[in-house]
C-alpha positions in Angstrom: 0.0 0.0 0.0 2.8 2.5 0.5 4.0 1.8 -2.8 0.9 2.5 -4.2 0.9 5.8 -2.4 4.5 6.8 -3.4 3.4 6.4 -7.5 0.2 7.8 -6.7 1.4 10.7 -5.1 4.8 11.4 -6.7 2.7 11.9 -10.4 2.9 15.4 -11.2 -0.1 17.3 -12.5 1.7 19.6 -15.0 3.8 16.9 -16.2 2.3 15.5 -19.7 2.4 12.7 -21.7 4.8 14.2 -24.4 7.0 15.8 -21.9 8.9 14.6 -19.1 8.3 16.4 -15.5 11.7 18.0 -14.2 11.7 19.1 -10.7 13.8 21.9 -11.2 11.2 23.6 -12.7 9.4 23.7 -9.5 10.1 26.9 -7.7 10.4 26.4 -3.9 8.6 29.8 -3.4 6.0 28.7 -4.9 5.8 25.3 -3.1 6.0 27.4 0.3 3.4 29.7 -1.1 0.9 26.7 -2.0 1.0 27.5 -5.5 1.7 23.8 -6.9 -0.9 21.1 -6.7 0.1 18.0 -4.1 1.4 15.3 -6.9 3.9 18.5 -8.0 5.0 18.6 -4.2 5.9 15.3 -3.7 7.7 14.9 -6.9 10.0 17.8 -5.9 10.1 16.8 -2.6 11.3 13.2 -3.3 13.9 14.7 -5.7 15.8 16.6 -3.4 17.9 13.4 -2.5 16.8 11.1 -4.3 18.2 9.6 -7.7 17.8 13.3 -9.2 20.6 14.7 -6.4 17.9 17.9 -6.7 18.9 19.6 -4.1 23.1 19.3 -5.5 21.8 20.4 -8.7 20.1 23.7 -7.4 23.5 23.9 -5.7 21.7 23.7 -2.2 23.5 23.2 0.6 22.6 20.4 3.2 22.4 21.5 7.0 23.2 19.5 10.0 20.6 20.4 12.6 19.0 19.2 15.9 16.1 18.2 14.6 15.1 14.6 13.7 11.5 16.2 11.6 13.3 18.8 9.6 16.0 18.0 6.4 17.2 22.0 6.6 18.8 23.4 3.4 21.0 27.0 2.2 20.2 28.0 -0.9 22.7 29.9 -2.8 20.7 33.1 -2.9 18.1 34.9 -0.8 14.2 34.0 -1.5 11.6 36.3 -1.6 8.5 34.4 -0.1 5.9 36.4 1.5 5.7 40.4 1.5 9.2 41.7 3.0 10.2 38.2 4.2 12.4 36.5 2.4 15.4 33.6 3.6 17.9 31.5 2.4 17.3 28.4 4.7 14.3 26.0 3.6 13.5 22.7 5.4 11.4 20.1 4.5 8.7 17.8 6.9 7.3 14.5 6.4 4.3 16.5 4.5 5.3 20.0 3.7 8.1 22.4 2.9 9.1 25.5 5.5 10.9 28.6 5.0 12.8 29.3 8.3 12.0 32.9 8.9 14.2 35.4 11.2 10.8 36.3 13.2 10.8 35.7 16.9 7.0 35.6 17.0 5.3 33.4 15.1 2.4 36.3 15.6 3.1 38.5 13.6 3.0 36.7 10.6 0.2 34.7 11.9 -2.2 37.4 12.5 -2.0 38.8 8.6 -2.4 35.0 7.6 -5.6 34.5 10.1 -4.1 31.6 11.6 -4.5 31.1 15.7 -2.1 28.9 17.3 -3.7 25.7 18.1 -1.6 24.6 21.2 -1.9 26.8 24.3 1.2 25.0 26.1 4.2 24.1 25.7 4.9 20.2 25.7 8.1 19.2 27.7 9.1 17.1 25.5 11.2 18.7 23.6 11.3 16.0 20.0 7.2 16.0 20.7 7.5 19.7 20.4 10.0 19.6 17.3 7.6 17.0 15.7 4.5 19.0 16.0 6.2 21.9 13.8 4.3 20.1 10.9 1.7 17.7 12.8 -1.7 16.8 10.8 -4.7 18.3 12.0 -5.6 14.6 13.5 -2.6 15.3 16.0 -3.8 18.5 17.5 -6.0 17.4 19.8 -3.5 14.8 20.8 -0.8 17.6 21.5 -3.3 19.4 23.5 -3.8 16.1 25.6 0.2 16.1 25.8 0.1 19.9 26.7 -2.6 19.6 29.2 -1.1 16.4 30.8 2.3 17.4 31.2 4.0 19.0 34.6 4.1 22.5 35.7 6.8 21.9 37.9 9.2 25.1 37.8 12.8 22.8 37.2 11.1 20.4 34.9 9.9 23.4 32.2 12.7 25.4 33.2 14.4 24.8 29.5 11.0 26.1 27.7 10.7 29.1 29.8 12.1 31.9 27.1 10.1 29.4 24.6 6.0 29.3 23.5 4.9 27.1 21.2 2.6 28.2 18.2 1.3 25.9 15.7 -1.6 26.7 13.7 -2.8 26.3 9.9 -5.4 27.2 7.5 -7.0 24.7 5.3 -6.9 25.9 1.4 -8.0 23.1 -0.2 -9.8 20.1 1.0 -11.0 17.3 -2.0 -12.5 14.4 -1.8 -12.3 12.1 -5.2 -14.3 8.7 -4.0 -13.2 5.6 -6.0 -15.6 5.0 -9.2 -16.2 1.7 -10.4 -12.8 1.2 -12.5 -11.0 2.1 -9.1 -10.0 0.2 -5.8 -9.3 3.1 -4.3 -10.2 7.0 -3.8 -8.3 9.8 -2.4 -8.4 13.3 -0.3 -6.0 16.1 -1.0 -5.3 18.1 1.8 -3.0 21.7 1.2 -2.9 24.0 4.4 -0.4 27.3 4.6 1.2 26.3 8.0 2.5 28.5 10.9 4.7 27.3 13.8 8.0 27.5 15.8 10.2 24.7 17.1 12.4 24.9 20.2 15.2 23.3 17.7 15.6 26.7 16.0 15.1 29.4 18.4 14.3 33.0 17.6 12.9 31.5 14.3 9.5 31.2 12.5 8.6 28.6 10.1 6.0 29.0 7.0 5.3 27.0 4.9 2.8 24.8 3.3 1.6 20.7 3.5 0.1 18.5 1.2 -1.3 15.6 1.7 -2.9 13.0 -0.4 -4.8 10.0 1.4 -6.0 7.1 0.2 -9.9 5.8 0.8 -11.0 2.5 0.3 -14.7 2.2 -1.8 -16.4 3.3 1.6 -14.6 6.4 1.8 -12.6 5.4 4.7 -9.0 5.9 5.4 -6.7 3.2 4.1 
């Protein structure tokens, strides 16, 4: 079944059948911006190290970081990606691609996007915290469970204390294709501009945008 989901989703829309998709021609701004449909993504995406060397050819440079969630890139030049923002460090998720922002609040590029932070508090664990930089909308009620769980105790949050968690997104696309009769399967695209910090890069915020394609069974249930 993962295989299946791998073809399925790394099938690029503007790709043809008398011409062959190159990933180069997908511009990271726009993959941050949402501007590419989800089978575009995920070709890029899996390009970056895969048998295309991508991310060598766009003569991106590969950052160690702290983070077990995020594969962090330097692009050779600055990007412009929203209004006066711009960056030369991308990273990508397990569903989405992030431009890592020198804004210390996550508000106030939240607040222009209408997006409200969806955790109130800070989990103590700190890869739980990482990991929810790019979490599903499924796994925000679980954080808040986490949040609302975890101890107050003064030493134990002491490393969080300079450190407030936002997460938040805003859904702007949400399809549903149920399987017809010449198909096993269905599917639902998912694309959300995303918001968040990380305790793993401090003093930073990241924006970016996910996409996810699921597959249903002839029910319309997840598979």
């Amino acid at each position: 079944m993962l295989s299946l989901l791998l073809c399925l989703s790394a099938t690029p829309a503007i790709a043809t059948d008398d011409e062959e998709f190159d990933p180069s021609s997908v511009s990271v701004t726009d993959a941050i911006n949402c501007h590419i449909d989800a089978p575009t993504y995920n070709s890029f995406a899996l390009a970056m190290d895969g048998e295309d060397n991508l991310a060598a050819r766009l003569g991106w440079r590969k950052i160690d970081n702290n983070n077990l969630f995020l594969a962090e890139y330097e692009l050779p030049e600055p990007e412009l990606i929203t209004g006066h923002w711009s960056t030369r460090r991308v990273a990508f998720s397990s569903s989405g691609v992030l431009a890592i922002l020198d804004i210390s609040d996550p508000n106030e590029i939240a607040l222009a996007e209408k997006i409200d932070n969806e955790v109130e508090q800070v989990t103590e664990d700190e890869e739980l915290a990482d990991a929810l930089a790019t979490a599903s909308p499924e796994a925000l009620e679980a954080a808040r469970q986490v949040s609302g769980e975890a101890s107050s105790s003064p030493d134990e949050s002491e490393p969080y204390a300079d450190f407030r968690k936002f997460m938040g997104q805003r859904v702007l696309l949400d399809v549903t294709e149920p399987a017809n009769e010449n198909d096993s399967f269905g599917t639902r695209t998912v694309i959300a501009r995303s918001i968040s910090n990380v305790a793993s890069h401090p003093g930073k915020t990241l924006y970016g945008c996910s996409y996810r394609i699921e597959l249903l069974d002839r029910d319309g249930n997840p598979l």
